[in-house]
PDB file of N, CA, C and O in Angstrom:
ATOM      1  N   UNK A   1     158.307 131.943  58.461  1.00  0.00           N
ATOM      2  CA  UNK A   1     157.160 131.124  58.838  1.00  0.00           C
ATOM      3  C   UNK A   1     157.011 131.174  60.356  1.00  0.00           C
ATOM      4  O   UNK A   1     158.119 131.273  60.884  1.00  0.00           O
ATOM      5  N   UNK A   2     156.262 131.147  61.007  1.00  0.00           N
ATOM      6  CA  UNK A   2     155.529 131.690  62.246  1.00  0.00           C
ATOM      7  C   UNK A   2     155.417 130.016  62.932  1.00  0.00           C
ATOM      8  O   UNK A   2     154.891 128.971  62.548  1.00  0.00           O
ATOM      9  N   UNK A   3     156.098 130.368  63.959  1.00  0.00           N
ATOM     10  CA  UNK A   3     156.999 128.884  64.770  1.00  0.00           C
ATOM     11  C   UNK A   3     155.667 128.608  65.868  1.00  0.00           C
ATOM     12  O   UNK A   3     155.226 129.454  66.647  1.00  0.00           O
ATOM     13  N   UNK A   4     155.095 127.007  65.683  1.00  0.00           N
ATOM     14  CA  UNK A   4     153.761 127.357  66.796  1.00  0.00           C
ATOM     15  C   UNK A   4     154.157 125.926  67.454  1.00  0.00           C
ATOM     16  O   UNK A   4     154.204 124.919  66.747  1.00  0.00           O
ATOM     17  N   UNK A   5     154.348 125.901  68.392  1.00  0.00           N
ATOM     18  CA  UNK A   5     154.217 124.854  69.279  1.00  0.00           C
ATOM     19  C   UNK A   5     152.742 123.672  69.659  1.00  0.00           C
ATOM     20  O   UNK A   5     151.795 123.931  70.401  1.00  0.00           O
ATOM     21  N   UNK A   6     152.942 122.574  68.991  1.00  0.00           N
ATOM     22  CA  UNK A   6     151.652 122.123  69.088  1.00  0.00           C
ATOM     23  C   UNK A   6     151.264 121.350  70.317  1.00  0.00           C
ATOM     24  O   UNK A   6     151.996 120.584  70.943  1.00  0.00           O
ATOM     25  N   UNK A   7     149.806 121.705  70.621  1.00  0.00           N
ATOM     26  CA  UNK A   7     149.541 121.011  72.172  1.00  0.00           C
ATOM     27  C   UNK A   7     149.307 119.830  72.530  1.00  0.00           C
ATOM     28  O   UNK A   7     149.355 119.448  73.699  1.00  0.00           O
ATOM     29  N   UNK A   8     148.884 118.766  71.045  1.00  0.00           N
ATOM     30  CA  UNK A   8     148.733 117.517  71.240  1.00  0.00           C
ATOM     31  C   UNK A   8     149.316 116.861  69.958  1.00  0.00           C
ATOM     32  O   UNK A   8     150.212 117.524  69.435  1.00  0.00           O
ATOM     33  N   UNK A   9     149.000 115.728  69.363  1.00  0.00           N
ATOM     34  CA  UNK A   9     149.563 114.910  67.919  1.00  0.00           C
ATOM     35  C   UNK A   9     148.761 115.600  67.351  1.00  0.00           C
ATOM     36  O   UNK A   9     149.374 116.452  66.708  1.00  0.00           O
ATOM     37  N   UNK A  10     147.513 115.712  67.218  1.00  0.00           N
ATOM     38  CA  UNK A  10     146.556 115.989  66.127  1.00  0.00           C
ATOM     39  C   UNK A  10     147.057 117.471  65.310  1.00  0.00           C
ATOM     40  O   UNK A  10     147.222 117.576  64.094  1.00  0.00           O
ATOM     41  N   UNK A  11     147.252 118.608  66.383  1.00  0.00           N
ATOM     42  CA  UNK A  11     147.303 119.550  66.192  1.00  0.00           C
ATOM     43  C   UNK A  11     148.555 119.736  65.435  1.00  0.00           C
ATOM     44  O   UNK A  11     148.732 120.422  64.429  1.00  0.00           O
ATOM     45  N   UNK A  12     149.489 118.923  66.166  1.00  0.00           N
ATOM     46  CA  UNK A  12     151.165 118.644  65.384  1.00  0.00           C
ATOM     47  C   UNK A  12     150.773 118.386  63.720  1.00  0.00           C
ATOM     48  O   UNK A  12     151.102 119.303  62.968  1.00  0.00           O
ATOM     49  N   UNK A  13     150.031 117.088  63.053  1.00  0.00           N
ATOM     50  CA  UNK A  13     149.640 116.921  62.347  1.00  0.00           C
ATOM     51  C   UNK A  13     149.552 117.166  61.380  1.00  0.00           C
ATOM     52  O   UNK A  13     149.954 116.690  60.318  1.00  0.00           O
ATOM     53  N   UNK A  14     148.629 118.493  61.854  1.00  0.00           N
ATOM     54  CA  UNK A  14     147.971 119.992  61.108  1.00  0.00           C
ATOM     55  C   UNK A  14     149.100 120.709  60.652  1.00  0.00           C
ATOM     56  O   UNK A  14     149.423 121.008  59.502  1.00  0.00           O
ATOM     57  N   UNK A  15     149.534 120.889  61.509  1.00  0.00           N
ATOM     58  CA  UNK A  15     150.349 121.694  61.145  1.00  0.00           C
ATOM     59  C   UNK A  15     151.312 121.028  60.106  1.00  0.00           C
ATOM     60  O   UNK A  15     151.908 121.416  59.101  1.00  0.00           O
ATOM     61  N   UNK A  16     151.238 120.252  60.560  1.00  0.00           N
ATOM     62  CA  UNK A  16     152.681 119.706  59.077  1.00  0.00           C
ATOM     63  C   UNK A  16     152.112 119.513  58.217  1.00  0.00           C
ATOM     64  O   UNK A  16     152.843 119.626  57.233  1.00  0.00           O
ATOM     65  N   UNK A  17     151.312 119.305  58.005  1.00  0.00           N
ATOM     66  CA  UNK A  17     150.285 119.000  57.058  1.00  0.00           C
ATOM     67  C   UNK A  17     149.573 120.259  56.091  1.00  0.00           C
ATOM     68  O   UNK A  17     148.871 120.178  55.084  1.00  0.00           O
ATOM     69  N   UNK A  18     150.188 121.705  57.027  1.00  0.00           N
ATOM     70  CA  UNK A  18     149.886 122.852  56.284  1.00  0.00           C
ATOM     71  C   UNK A  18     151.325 123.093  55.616  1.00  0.00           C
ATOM     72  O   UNK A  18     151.459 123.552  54.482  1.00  0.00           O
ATOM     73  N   UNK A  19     152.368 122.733  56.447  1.00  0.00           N
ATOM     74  CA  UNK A  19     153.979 123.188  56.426  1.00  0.00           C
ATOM     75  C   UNK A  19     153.959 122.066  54.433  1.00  0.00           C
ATOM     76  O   UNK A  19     154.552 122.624  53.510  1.00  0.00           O
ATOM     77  N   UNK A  20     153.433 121.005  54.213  1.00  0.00           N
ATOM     78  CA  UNK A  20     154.318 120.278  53.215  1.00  0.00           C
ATOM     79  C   UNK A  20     153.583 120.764  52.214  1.00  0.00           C
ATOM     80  O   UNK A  20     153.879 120.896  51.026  1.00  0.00           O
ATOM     81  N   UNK A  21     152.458 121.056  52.874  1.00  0.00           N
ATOM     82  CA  UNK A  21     151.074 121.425  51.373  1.00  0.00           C
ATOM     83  C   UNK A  21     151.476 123.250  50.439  1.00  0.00           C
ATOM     84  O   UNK A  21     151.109 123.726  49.364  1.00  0.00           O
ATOM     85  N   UNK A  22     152.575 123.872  51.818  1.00  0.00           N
ATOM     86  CA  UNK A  22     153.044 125.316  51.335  1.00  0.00           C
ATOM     87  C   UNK A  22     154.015 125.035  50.514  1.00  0.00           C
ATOM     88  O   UNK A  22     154.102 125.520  49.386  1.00  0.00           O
ATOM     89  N   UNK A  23     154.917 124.136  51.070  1.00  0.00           N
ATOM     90  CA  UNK A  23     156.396 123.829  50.661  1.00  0.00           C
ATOM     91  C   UNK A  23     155.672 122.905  48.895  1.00  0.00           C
ATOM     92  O   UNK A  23     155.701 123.693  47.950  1.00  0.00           O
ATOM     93  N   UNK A  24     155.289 121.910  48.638  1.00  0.00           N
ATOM     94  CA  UNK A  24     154.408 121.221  47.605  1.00  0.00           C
ATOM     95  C   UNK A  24     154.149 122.611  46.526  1.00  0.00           C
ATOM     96  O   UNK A  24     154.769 122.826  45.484  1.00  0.00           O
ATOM     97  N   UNK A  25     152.994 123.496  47.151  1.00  0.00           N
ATOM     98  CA  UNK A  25     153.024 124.073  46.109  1.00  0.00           C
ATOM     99  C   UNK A  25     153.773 125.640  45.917  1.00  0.00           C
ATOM    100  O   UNK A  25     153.335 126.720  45.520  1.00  0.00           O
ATOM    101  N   UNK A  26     154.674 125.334  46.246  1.00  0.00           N
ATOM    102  CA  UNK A  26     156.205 126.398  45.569  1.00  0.00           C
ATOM    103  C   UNK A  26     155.597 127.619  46.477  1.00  0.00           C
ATOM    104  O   UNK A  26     155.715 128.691  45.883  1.00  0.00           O
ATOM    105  N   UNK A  27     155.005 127.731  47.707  1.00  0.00           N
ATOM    106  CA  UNK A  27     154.734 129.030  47.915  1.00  0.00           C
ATOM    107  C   UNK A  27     155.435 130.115  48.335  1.00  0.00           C
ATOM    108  O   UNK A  27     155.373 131.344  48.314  1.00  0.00           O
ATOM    109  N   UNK A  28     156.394 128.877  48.877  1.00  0.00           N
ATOM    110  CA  UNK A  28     157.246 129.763  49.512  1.00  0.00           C
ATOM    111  C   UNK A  28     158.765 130.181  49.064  1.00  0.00           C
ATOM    112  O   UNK A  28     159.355 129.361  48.360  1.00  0.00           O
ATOM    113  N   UNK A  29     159.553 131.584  49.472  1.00  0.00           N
ATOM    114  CA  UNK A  29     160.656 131.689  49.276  1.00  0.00           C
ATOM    115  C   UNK A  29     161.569 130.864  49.769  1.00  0.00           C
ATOM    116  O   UNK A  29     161.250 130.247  50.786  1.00  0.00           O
ATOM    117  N   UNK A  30     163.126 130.607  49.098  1.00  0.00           N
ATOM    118  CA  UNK A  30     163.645 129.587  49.381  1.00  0.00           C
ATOM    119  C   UNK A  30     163.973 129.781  51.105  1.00  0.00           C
ATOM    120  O   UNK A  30     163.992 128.780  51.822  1.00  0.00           O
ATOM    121  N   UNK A  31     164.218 131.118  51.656  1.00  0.00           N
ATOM    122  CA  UNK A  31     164.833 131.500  53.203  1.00  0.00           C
ATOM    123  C   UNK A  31     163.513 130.756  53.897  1.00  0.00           C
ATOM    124  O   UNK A  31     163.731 129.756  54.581  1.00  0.00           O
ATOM    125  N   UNK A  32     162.066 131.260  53.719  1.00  0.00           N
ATOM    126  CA  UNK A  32     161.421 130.032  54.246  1.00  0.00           C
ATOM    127  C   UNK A  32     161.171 129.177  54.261  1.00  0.00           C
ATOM    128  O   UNK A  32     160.662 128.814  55.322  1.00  0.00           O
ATOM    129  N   UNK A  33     161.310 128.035  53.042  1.00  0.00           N
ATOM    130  CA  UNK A  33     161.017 126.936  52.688  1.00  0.00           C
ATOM    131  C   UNK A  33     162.110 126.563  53.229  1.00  0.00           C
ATOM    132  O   UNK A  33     162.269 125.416  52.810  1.00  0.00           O
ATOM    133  N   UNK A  34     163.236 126.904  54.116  1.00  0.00           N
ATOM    134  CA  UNK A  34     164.351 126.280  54.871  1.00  0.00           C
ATOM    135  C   UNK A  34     163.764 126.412  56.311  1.00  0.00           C
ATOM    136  O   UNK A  34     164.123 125.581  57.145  1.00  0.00           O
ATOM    137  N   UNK A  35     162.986 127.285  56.625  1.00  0.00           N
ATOM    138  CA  UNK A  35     162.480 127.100  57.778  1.00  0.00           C
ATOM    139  C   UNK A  35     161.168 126.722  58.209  1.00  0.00           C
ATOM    140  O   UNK A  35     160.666 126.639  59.330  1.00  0.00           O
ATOM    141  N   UNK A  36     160.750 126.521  57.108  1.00  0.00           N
ATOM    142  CA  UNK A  36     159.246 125.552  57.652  1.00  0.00           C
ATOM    143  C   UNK A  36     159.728 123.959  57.501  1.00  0.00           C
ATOM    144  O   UNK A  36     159.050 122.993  57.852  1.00  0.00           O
ATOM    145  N   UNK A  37     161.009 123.911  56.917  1.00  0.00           N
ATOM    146  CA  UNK A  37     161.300 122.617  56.652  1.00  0.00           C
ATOM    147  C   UNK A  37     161.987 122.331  57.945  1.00  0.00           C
ATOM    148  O   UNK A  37     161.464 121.331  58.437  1.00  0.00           O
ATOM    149  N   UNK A  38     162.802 122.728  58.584  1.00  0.00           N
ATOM    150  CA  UNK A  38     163.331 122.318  60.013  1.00  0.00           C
ATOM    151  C   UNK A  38     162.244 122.630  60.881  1.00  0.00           C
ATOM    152  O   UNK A  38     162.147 121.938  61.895  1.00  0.00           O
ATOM    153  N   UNK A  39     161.029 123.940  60.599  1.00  0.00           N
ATOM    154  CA  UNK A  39     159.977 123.305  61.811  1.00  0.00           C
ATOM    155  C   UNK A  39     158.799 121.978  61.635  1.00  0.00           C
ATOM    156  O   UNK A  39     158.036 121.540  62.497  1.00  0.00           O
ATOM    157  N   UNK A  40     158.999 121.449  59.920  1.00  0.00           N
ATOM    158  CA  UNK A  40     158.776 120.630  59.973  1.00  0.00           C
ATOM    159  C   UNK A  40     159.301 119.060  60.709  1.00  0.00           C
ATOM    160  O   UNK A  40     158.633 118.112  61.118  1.00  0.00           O
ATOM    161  N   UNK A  41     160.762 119.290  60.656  1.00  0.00           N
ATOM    162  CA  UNK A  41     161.217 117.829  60.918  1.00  0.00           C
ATOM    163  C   UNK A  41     161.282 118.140  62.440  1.00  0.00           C
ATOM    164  O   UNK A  41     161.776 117.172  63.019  1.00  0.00           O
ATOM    165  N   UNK A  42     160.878 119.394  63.503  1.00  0.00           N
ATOM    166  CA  UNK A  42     160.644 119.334  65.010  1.00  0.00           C
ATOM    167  C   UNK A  42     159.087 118.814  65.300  1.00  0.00           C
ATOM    168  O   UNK A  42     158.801 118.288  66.376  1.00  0.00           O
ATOM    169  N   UNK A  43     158.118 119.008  64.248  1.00  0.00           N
ATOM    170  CA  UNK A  43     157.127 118.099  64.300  1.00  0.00           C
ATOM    171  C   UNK A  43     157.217 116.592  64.005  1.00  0.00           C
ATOM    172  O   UNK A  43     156.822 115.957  64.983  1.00  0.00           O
ATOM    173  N   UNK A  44     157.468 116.083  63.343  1.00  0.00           N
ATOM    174  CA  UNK A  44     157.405 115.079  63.402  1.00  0.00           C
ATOM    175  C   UNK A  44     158.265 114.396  64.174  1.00  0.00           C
ATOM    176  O   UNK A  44     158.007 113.234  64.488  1.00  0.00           O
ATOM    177  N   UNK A  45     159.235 114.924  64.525  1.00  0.00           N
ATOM    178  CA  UNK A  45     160.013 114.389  66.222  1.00  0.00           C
ATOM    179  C   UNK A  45     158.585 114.474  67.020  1.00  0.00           C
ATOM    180  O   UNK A  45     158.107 113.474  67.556  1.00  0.00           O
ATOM    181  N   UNK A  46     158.129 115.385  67.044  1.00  0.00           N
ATOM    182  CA  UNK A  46     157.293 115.784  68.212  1.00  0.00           C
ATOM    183  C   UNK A  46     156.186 114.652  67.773  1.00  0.00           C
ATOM    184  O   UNK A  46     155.573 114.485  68.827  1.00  0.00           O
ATOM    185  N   UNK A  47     155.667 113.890  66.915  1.00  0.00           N
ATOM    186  CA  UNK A  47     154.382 113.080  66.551  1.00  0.00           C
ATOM    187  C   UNK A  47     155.307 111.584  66.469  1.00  0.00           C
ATOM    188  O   UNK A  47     154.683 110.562  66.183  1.00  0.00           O
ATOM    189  N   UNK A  48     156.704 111.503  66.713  1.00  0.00           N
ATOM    190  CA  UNK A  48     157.022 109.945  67.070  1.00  0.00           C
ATOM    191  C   UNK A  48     156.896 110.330  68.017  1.00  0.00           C
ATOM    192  O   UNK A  48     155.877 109.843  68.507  1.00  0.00           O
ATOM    193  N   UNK A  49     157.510 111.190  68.852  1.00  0.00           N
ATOM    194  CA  UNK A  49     157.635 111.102  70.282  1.00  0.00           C
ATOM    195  C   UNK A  49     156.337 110.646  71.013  1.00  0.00           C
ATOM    196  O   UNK A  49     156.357 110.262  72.183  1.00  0.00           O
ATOM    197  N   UNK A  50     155.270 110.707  70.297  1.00  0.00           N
ATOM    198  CA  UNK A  50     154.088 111.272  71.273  1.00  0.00           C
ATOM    199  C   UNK A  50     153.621 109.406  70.943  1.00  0.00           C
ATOM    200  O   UNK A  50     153.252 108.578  71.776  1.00  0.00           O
ATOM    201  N   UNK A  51     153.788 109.255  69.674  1.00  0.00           N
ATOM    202  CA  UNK A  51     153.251 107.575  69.702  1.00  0.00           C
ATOM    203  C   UNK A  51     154.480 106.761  70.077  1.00  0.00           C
ATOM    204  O   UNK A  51     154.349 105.571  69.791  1.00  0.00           O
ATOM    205  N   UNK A  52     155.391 107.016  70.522  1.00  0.00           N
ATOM    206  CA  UNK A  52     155.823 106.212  71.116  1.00  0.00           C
ATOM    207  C   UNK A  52     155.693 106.160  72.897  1.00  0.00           C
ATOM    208  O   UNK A  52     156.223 105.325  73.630  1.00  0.00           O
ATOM    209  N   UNK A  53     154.906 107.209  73.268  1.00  0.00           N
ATOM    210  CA  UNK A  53     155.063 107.504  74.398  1.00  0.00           C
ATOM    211  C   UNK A  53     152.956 106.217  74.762  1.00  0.00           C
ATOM    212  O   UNK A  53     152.338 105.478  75.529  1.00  0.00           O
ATOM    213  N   UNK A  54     152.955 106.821  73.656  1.00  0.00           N
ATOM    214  CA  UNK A  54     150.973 106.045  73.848  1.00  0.00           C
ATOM    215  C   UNK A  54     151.694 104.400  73.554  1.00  0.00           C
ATOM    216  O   UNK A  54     151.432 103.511  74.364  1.00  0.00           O
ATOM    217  N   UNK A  55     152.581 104.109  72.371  1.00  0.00           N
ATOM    218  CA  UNK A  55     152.698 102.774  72.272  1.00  0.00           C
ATOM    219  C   UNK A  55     153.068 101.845  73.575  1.00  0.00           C
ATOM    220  O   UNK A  55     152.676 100.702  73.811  1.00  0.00           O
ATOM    221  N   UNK A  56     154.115 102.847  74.505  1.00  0.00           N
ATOM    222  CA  UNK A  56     154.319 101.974  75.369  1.00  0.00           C
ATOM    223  C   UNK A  56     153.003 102.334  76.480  1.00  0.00           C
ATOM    224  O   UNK A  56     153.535 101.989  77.535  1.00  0.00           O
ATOM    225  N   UNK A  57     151.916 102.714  76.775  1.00  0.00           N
ATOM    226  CA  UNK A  57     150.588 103.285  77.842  1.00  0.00           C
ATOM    227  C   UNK A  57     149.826 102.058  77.414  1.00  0.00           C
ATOM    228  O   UNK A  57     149.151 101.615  78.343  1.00  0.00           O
ATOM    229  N   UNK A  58     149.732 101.415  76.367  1.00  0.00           N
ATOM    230  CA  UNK A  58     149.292 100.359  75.611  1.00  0.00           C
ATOM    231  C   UNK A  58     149.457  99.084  76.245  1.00  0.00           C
ATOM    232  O   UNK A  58     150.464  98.390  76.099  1.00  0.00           O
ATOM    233  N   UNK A  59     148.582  98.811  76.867  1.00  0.00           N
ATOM    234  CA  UNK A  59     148.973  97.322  77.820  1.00  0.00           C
ATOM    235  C   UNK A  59     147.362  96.540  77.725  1.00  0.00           C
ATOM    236  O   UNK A  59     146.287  97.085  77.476  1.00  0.00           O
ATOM    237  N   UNK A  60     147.661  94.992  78.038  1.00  0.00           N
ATOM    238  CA  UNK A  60     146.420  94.551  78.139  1.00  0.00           C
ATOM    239  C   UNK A  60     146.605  93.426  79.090  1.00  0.00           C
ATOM    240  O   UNK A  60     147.704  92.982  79.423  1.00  0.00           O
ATOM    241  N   UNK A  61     144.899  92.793  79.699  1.00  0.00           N
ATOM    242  CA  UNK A  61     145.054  91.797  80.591  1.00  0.00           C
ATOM    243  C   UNK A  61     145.082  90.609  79.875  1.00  0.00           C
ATOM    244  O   UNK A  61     144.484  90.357  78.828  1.00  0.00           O
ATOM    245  N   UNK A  62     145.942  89.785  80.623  1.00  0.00           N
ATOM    246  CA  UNK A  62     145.783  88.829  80.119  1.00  0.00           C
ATOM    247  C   UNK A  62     145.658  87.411  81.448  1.00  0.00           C
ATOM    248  O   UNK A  62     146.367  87.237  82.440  1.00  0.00           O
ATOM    249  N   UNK A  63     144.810  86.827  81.083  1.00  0.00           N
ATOM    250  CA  UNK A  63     144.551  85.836  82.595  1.00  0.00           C
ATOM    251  C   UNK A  63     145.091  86.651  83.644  1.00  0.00           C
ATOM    252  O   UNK A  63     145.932  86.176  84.408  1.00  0.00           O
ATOM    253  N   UNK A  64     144.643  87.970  83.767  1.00  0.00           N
ATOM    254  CA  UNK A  64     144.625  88.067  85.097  1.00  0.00           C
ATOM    255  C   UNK A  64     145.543  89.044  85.238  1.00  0.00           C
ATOM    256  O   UNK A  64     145.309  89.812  86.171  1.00  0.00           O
ATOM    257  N   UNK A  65     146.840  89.327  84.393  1.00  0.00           N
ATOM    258  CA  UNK A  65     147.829  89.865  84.701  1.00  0.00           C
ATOM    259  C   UNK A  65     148.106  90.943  83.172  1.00  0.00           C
ATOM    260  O   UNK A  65     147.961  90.820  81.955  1.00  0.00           O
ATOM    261  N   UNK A  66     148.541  91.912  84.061  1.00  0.00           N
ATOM    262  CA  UNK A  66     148.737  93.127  82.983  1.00  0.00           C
ATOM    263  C   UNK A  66     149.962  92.928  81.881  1.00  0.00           C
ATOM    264  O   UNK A  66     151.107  92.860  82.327  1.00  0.00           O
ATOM    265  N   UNK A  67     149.762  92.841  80.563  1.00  0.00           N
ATOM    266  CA  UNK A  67     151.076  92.976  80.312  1.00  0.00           C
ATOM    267  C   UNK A  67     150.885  93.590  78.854  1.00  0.00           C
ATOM    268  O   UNK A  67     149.751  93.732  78.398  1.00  0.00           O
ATOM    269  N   UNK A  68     152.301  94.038  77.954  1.00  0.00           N
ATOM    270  CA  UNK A  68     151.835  95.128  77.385  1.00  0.00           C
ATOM    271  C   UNK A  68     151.405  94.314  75.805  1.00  0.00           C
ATOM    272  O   UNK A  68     151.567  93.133  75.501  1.00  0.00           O
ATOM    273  N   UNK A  69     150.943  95.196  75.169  1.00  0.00           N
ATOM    274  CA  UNK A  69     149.689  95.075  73.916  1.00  0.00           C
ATOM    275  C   UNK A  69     150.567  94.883  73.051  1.00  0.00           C
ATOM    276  O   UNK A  69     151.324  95.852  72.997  1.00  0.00           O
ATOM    277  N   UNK A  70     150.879  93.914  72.193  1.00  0.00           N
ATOM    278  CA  UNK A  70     151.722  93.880  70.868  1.00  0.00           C
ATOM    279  C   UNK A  70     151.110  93.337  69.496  1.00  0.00           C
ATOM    280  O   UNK A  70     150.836  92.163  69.250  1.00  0.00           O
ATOM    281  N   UNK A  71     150.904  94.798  68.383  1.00  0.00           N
ATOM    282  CA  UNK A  71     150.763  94.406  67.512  1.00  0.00           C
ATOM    283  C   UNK A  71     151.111  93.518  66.081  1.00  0.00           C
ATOM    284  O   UNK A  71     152.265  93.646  65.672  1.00  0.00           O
ATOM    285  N   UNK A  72     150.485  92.911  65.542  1.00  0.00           N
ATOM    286  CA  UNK A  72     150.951  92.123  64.791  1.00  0.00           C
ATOM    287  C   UNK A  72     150.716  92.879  63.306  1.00  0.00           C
ATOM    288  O   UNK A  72     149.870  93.744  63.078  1.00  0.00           O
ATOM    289  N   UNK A  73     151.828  92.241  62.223  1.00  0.00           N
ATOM    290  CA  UNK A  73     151.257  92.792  61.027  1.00  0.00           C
ATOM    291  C   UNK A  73     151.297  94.267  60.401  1.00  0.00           C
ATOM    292  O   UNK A  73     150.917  94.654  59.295  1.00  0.00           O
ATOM    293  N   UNK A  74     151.899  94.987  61.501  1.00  0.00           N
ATOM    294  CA  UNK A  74     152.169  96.264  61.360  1.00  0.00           C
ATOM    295  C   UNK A  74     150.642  97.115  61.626  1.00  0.00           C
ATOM    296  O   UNK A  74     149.995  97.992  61.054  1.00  0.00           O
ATOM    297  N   UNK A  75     150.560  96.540  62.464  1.00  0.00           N
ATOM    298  CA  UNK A  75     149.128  97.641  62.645  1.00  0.00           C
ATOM    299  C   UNK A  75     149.100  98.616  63.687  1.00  0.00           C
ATOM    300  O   UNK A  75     148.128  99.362  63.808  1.00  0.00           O
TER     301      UNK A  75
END
């Protein structure tokens, strides 16, 4: 499987999103379905990394003073 480095989340996404839909329907041989599966789990490192990096950019004012945005409820 053909190793692509993605340039933002979205694109990360995609790609995993092509990687589970190959692996799902049996396309692949088992030597690749071992390696789209570890370049799968470097994407999704790569898509926490990236929202955790926006979760903490996430700030709001409050009377006056900046402080950071916390969701409630799991949202």
């Amino acid at each position: 499987m053909k190793k692509l480095s993605p340039k933002n989340y979205e694109e990360a996404l995609q790609q995993l999103e092509k990687i589970t839909e190959s692996m799902q329907n049996n396309d692949l041989p088992l030597e690749e379905a071992l390696a789209a599966y570890q370049q799968g789990q470097e994407l999704v490192k790569y898509c926490q990394q990236k929202l955790a990096e926006v979760e903490q950019k996430l700030q709001v004012f409050d009377h006056g003073e900046l402080k950071e945005l916390k969701l409630e409820g799991g949202e």
